[in-house]
MOPAC internal coordinates of N, CA, C and O (Angstrom, degrees):
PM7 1SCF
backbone

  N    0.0000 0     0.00 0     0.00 0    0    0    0
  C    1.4400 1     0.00 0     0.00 0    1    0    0
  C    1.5332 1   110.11 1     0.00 0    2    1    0
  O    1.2310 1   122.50 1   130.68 1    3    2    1
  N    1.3209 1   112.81 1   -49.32 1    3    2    1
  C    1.6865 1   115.05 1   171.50 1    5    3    2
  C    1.5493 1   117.55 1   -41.54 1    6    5    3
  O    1.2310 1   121.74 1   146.92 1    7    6    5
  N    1.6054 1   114.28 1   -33.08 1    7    6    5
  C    1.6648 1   123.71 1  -158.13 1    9    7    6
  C    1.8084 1    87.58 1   -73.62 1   10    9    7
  O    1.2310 1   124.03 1   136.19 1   11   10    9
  N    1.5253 1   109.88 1   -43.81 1   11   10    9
  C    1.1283 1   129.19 1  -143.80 1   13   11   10
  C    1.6451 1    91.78 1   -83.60 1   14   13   11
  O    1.2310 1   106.96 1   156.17 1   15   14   13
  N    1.1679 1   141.89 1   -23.83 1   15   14   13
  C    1.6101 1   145.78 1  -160.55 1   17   15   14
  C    2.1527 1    84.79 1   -87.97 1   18   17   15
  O    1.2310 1   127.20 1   123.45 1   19   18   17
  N    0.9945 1   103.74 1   -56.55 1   19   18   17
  C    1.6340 1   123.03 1  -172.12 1   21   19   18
  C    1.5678 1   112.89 1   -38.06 1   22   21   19
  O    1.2310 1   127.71 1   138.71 1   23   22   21
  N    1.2129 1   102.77 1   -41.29 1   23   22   21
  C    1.8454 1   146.12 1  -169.14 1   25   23   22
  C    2.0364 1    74.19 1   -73.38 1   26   25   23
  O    1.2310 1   130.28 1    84.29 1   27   26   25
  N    1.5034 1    97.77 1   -95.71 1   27   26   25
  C    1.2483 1   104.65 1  -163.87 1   29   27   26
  C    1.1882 1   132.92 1   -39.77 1   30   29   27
  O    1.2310 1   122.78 1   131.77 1   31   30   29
  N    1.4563 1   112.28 1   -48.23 1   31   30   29
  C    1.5317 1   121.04 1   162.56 1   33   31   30
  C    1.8766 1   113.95 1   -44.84 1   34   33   31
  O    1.2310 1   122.81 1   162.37 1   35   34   33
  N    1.2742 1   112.22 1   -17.63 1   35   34   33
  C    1.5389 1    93.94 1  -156.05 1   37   35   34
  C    2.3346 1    81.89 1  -102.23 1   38   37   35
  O    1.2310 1   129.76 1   144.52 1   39   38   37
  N    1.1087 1    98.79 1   -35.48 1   39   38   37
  C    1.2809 1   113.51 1   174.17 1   41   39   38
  C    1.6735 1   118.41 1   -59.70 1   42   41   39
  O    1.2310 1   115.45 1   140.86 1   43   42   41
  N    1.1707 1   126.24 1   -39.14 1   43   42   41
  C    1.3266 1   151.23 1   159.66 1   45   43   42
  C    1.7097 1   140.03 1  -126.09 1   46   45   43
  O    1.2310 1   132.40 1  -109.79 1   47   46   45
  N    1.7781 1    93.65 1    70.21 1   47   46   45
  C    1.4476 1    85.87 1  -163.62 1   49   47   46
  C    1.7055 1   110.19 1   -89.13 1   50   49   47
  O    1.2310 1   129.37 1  -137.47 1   51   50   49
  N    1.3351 1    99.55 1    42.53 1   51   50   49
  C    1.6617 1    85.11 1  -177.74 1   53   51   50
  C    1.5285 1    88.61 1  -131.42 1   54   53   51
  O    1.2310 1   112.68 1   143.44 1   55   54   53
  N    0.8429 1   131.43 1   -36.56 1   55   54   53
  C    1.9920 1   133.47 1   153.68 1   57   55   54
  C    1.4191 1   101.06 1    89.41 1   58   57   55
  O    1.2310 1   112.79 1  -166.37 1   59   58   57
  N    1.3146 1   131.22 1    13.63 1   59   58   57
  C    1.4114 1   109.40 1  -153.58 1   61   59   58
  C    1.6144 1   131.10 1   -51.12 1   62   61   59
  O    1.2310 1   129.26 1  -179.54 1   63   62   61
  N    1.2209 1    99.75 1     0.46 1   63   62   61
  C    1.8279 1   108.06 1   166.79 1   65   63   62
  C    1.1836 1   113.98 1   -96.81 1   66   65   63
  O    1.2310 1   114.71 1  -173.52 1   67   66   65
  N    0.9679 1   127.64 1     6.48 1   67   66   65
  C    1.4505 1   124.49 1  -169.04 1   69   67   66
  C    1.3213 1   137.78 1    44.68 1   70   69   67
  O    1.2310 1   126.36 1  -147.86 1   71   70   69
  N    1.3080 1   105.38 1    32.14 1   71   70   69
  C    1.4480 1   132.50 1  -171.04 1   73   71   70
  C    1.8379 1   102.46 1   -57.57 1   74   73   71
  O    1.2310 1   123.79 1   122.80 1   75   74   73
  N    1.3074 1   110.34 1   -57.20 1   75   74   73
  C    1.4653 1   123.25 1   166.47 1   77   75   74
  C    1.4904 1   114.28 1   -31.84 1   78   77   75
  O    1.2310 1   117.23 1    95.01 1   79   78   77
  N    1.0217 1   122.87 1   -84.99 1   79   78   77
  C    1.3361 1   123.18 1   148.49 1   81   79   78
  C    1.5665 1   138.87 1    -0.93 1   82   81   79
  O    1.2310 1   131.22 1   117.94 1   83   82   81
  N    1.6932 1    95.96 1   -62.06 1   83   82   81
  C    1.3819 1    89.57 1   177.49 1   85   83   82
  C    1.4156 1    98.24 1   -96.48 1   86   85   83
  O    1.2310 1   103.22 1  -177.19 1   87   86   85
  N    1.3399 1   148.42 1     2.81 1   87   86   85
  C    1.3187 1   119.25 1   149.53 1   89   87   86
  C    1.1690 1   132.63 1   -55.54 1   90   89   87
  O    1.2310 1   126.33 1   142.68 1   91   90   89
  N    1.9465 1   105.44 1   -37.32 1   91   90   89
  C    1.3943 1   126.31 1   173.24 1   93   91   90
  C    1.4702 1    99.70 1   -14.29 1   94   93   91
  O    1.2310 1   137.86 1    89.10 1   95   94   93
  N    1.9557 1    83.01 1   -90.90 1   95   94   93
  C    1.5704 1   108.85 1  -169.48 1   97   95   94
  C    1.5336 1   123.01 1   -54.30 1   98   97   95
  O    1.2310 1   116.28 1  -175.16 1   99   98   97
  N    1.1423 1   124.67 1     4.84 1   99   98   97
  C    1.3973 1   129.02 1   165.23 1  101   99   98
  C    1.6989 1    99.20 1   -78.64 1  102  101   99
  O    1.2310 1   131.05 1   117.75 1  103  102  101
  N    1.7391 1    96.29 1   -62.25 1  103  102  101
  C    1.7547 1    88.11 1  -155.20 1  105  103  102
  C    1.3724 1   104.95 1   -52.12 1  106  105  103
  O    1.2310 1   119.20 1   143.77 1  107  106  105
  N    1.7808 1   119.13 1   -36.23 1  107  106  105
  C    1.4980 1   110.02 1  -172.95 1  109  107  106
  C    1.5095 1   126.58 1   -65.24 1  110  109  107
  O    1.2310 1   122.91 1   163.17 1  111  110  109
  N    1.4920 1   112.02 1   -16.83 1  111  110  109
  C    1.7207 1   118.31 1   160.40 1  113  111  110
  C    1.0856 1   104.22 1   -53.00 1  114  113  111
  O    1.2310 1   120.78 1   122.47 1  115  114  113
  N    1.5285 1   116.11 1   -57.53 1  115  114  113
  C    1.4293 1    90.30 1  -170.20 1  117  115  114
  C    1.6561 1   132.29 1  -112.36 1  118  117  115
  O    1.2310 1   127.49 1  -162.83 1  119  118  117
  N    1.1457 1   103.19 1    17.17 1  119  118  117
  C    1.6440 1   119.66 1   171.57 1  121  119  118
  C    1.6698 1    99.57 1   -91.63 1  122  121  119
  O    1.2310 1   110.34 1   133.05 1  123  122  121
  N    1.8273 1   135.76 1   -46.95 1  123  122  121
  C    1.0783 1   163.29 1  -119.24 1  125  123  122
  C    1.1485 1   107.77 1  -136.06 1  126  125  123
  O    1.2310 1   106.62 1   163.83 1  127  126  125
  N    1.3808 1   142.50 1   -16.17 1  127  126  125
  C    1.4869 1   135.04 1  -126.74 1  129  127  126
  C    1.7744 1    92.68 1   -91.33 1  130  129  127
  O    1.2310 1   136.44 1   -47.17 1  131  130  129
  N    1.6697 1    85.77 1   132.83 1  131  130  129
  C    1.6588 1   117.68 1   167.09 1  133  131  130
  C    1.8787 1   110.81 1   150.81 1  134  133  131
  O    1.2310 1   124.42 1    15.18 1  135  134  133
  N    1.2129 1   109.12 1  -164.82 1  135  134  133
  C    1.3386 1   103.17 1  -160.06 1  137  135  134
  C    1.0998 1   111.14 1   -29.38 1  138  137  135
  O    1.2310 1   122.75 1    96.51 1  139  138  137
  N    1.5130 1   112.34 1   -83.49 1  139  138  137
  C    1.7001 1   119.65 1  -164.25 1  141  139  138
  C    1.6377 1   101.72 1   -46.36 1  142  141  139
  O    1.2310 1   108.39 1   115.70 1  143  142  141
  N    1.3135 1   139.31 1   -64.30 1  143  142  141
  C    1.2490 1   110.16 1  -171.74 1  145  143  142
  C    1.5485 1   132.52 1   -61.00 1  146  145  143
  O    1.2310 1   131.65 1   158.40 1  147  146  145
  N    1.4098 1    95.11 1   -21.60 1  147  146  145
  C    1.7397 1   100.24 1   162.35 1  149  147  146
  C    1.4713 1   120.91 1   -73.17 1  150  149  147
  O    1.2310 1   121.24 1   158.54 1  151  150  149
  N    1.4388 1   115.22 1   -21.46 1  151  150  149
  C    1.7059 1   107.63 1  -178.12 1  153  151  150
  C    1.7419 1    96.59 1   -84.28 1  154  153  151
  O    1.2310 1   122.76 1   136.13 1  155  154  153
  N    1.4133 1   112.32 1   -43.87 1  155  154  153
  C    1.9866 1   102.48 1   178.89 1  157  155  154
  C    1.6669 1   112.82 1   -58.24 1  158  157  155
  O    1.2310 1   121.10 1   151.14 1  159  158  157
  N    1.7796 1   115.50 1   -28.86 1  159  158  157
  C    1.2821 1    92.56 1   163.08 1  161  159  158
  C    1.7293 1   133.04 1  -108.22 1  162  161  159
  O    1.2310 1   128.68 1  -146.66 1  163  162  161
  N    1.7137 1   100.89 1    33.34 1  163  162  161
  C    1.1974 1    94.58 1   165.01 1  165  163  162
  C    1.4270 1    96.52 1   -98.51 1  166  165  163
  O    1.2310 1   112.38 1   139.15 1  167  166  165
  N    1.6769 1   131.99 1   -40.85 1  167  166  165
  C    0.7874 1   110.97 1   177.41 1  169  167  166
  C    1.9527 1   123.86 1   -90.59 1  170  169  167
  O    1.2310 1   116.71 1  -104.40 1  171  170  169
  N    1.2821 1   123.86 1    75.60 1  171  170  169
  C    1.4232 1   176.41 1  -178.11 1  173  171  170
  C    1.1248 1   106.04 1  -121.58 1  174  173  171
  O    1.2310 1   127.91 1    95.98 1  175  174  173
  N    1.1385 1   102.38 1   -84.02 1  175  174  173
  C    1.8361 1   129.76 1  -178.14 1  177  175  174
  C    1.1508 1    95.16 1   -20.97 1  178  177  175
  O    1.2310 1   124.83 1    74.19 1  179  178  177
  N    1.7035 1   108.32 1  -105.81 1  179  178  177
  C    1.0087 1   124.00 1  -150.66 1  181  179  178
  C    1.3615 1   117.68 1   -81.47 1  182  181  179
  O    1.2310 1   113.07 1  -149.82 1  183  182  181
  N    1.1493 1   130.71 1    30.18 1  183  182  181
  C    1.6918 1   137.94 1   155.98 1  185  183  182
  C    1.5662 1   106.27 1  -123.82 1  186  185  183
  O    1.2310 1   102.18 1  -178.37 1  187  186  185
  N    1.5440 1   150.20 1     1.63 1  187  186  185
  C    0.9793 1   131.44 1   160.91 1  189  187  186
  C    1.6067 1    98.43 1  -134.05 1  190  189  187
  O    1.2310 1   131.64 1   -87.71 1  191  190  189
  N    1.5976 1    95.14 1    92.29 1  191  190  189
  C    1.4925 1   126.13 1  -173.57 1  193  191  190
  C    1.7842 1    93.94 1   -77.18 1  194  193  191
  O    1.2310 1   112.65 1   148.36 1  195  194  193
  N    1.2167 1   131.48 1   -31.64 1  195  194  193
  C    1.4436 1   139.09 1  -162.93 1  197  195  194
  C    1.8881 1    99.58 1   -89.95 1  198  197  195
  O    1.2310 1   116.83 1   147.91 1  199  198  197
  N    1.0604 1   123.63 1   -32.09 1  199  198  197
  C    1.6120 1   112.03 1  -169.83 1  201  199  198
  C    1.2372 1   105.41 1   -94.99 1  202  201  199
  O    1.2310 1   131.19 1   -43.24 1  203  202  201
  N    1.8805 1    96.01 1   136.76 1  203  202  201
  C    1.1967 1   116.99 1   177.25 1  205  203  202
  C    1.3275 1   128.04 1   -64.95 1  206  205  203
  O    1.2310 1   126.85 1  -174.79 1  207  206  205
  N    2.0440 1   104.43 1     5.21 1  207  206  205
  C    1.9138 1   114.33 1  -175.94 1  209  207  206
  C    1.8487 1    88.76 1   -91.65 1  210  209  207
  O    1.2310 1   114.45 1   170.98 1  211  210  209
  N    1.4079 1   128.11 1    -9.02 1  211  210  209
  C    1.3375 1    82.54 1   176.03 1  213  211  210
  C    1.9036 1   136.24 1   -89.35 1  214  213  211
  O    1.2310 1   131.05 1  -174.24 1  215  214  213
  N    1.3345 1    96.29 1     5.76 1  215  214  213
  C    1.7869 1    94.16 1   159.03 1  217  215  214
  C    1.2183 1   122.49 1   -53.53 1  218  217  215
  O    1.2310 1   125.20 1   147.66 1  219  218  217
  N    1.9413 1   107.61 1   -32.34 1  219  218  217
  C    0.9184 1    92.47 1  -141.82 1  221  219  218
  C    1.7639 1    82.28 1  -103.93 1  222  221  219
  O    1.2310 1   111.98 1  -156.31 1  223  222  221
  N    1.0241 1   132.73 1    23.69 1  223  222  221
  C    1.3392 1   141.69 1  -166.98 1  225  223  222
  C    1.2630 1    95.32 1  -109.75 1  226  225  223
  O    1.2310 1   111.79 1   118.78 1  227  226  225
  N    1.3596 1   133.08 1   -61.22 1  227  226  225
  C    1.0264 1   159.80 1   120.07 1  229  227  226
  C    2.0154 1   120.92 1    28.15 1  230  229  227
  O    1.2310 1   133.57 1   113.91 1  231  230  229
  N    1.9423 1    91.38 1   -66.09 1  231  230  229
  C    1.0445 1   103.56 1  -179.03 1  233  231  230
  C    2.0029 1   102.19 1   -81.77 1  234  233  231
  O    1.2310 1   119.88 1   128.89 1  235  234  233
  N    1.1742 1   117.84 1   -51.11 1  235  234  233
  C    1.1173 1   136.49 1  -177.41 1  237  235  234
  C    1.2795 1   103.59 1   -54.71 1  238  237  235
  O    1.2310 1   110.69 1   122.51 1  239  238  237
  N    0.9059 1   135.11 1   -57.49 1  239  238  237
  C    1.6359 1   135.94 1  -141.20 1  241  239  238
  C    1.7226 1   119.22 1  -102.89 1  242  241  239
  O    1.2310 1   125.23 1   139.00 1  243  242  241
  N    1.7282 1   107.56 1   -41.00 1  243  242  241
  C    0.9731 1   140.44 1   177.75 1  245  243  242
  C    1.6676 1   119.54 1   -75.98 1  246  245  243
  O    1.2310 1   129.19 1   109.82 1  247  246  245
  N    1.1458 1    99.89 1   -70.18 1  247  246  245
  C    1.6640 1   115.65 1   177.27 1  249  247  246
  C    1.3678 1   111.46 1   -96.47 1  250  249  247
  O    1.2310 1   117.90 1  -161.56 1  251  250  249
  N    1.1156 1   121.60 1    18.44 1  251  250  249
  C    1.4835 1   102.13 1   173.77 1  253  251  250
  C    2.2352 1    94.15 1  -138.26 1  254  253  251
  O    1.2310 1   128.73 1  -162.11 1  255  254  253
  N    1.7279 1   100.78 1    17.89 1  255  254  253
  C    1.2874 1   106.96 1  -166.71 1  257  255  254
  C    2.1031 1    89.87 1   -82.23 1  258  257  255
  O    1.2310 1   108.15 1  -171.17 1  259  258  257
  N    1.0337 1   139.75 1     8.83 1  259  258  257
  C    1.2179 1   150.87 1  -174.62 1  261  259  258
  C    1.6052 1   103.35 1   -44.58 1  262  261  259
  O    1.2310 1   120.10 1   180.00 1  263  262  261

């Protein structure tokens, strides 16, 4: 997923969805997982109310933070 952010960034460096981002905070749940990557993807969450990555932030980050 990291190779793949590198790809994107150079492909979309203006991101305006913040798609970048919430891949970020996905891969770091689960490469990273504990506080700090759970507080960057709660706050994910709840400031990009419009992207379709937070299910999956959501699913990843949240419920599988066990």
């Amino acid at each position: 997923m990291r190779e793949m952010l590198v790809t994107y960034r150079k492909l979309d460096p203006n991101d305006i969805d913040k798609n970048q981002l919430g891949y970020e905070v996905i891969a770091d749940c689960i490469e990273f997982p504990g506080e700090s990557s759970l507080a960057a993807a709660h706050a994910f969450y709840d400031t990009q109310g419009h992207s379709a990555l937070r299910r999956f932030v959501r699913r990843i980050c949240f419920e599988n933070s066990n």
